[in-house]
Residue, then its C-alpha position, 0 to 999 in steps of 0.5 A: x408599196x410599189x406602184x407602176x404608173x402611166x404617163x408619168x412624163x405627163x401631167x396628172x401622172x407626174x403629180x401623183x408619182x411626185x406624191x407617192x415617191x413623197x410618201x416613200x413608195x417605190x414607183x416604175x414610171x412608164x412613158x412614150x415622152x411624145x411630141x404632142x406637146x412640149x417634149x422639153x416640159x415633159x422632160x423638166x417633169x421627169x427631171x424632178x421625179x429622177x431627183x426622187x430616191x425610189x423612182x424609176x423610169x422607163x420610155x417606151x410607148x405602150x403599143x411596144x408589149x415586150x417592153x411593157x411586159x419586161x417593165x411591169x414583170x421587173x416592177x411587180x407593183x402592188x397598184x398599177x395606175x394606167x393615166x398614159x394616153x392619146x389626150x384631147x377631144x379637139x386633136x382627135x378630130x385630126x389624129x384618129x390612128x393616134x388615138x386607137x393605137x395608145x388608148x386602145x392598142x396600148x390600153x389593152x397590151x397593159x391589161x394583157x400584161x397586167x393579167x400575168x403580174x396581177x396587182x391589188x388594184x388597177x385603176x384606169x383614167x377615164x373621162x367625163x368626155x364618156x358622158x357625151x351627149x347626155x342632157x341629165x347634170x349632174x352626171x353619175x357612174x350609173x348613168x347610160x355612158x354610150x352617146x360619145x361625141x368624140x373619138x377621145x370620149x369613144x377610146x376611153x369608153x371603151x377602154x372602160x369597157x375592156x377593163x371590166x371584162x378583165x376584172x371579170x375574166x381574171x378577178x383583176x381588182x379595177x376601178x375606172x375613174x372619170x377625171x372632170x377638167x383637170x387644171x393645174x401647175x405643170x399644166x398641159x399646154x393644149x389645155x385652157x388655162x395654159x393657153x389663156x395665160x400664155x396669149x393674156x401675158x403675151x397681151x394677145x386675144x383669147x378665143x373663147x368658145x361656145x362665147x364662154x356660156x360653157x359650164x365645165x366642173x374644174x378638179x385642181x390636180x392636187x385634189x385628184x391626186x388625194x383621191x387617187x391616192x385614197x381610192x389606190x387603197x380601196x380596191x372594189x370586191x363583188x359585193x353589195x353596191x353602195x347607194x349611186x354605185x356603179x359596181x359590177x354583179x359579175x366582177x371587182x369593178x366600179x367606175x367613179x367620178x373624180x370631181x370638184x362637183x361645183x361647175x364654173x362658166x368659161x367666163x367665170x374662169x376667165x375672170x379668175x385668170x385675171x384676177x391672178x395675172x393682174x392682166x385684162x383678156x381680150x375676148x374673141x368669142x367663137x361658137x362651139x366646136x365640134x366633140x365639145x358640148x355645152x357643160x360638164x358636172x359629177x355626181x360625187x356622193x359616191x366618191x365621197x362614200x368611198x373616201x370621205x369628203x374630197x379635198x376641194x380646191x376654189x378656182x381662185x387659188x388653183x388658178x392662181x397657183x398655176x399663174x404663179x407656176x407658169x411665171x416661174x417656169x417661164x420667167x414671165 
């Protein structure tokens, strides 16, 4: 099959076109490569999957629609999979313009070009992020998503929110996924796990916050890529709803989450962390941030229903898997 996928200089995108080359597909990789973080870890990403017969690239950001069209016309993908964006809930708070000009802007330049090379299936990466302030754990597809406490979760609602609007428009096939904390090896360096084992083996403090009472529902990369992969094959219909089903009446559209559905305390995986680097963290316990709230956990009967019971990854080997990879990539 051929895929066109987002934000493969990325994490999550990087590990699913790793996968999907892996398995023989034909994959069109499109990234902006931004300085957000460390441009030389995007760059050793792509230099692996450049290695990968059946691999092509492009770098150009999504905002540029002529060079979005001439790549998604050029590739004529059966999935399109759109994981590329402004990401952090924390950074937003800072960079708004940035946020509305890949997540919406970019978003909505792919569903226009989309719409003229129709593919099977379109598969948007959401966020958890969208349940915002919602008090009712776990939290499920069907749930009221419009509380957002971010302009990241808002970008991504919305984003939702044009995606439906297309499948219903165009009778584009479209699933939205909603990814729950999504750790790994190659890693974001904005992220937890990455910037806890970067201070803890540095033999610096580690700021906690929320004084590490948050729960957070932690999903090991490898397991989202076998459920992206599974879902890629299913793309929705206008029919019947399965039970806790989010899909649409008047389009091929559903949202799901993607999830290990066990949450785990801050704290918790800060143990694991040093169960992993044999390193002992030096707590500087801070209150809440703002855009953060206090715990996350899916509902993944539906998940489940669509693909059959997920792979599930313990926090002690996924962590320990990323330790690892870290002290390789960085000779720690």
């Amino acid at each position: 099959m051929r895929y066109f996928v987002t934000g493969t200089a990325g994490f999550i995108g990087f590990h699913l076109a790793r996968r999907l080359l892996a398995e023989g597909h034909d994959v069109v990789g499109f990234d902006a490569v931004t300085d957000y973080y460390d441009v030389p870890l995007k760059r050793a990403r792509l230099a692996l999957l450049e290695k990968e017969r059946g691999f092509t690239a492009v770098e150009a950001r999504l905002e540029d629609a002529d060079r979005l069209e001439g790549a998604v016309a050029q590739a004529r993908a059966d999935v399109v999979v759109h994981l590329a964006a402004q990401a952090g809930v924390r950074y937003s708070l800072e960079h708004p313009q940035s946020y509305v000009q890949s997540n919406l802007v970019g978003t909505a330049n792919l569903l226009e070009v989309v719409r003229l090379f129709p593919p099977q299936h379109f598969i948007f990466a959401s966020s958890s992020s969208v349940y915002g302030g919602n008090s009712k754990i776990p939290f499920s597809e069907t749930d009221r998503a419009d509380a957002p406490v971010s302009l990241y979760a808002a970008t991504k609602k919305a984003g939702e929110e044009m995606v439906h609007s297309y499948a219903h428009l165009w009778g584009l096939p479209a699933t939205c996924v909603r990814l729950f904390t999504v750790y790994g090896q190659w890693g974001r360096p904005d992220m937890a796990l990455f910037r806890f084992v970067e201070q803890m083996l540095a033999g610096k403090p580690i700021d906690v916050y929320g004084e590490g009472r948050m729960l957070r529902d932690f999903t090991f990369v490898d397991d989202v890529v076998e459920a992206l992969v599974r879902l890629a094959e299913r793309p929705p219909v206008v029919a019947k709803p399965l039970p806790h089903d989010s899909l649409s009446e008047v389009a091929p559209f559903r949202t799901v989450n993607i999830a290990a559905g066990k949450p785990v305390q801050l704290l918790e995986f800060i143990r694991a962390i040093e169960a992993a680097s044999g390193v002992r963290a030096e707590l500087r316990m801070l209150p809440m941030q703002a855009g953060d709230v206090m715990a996350t956990q899916a509902d993944t009967r539906l998940l489940g229903a669509l693909i059959g019971p997920m792979r599930q990854t313990g926090v002690a080997d996924g962590v320990a898997r990323f330790v690892d990879w870290y002290r390789e990539y960085y000779g720690k």
